[in-house]
N, C-alpha and C positions, 0 to 999 in steps of 0.2 A: 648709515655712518654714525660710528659713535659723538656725542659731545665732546670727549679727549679731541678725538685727530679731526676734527670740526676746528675747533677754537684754537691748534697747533696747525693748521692751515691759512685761517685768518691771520694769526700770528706770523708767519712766515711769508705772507703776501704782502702783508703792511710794511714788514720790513725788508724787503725789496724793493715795495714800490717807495718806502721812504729814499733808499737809499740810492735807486736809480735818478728820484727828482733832484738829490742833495747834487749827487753826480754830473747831469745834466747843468746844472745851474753853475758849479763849479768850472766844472769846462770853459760855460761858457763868459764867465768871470774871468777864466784864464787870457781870452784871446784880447782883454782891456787891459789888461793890468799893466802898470810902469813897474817892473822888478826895479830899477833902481828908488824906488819909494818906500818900496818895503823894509822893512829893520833888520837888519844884520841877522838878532835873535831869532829871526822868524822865517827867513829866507830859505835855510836848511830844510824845515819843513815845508814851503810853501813845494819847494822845489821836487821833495820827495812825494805828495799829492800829485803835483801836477804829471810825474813820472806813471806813477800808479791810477791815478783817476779814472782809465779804460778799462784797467783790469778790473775795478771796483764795481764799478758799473757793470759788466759783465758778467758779475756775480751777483750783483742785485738787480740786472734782470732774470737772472737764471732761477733764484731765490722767487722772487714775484710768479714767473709759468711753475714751477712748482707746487707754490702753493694754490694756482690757480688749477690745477691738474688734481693736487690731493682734494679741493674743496668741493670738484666733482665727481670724485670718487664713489660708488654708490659700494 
């Protein structure tokens, strides 16, 4: 395996599995949270996360077996 798609593996596993933990955490933030607490400015977005948050996740776990696939690539 070259160095290139060695270290563009690494790369692509890190950031899945960054983005599945953010996701996980997220979620699970979500099922505490008082929406009426949150600020008007921010609600828009909180609310559009909370919509997409599966799909995100979904994609960084997919990202993560990926890279876990290309890093044993021989």
């Amino acid at each position: 395996m070259s160095q290139t798609l060695h270290m563009f593996a690494v790369r692509v596993t890190t950031a899945g599995a960054l983005g599945a933990a953010y996701m996980v955490l997220y979620k699970a933030a979500l099922r505490r949270v008082d929406f009426d607490l949150i600020p008007v400015s921010a609600l828009r977005r909180v609310r559009w996360w909370s919509t997409h948050a599966t799909v995100v996740l979904a994609v960084s776990l997919t990202l993560t077996v990926l890279g876990l696939v290309l890093s044993t690539a021989t």
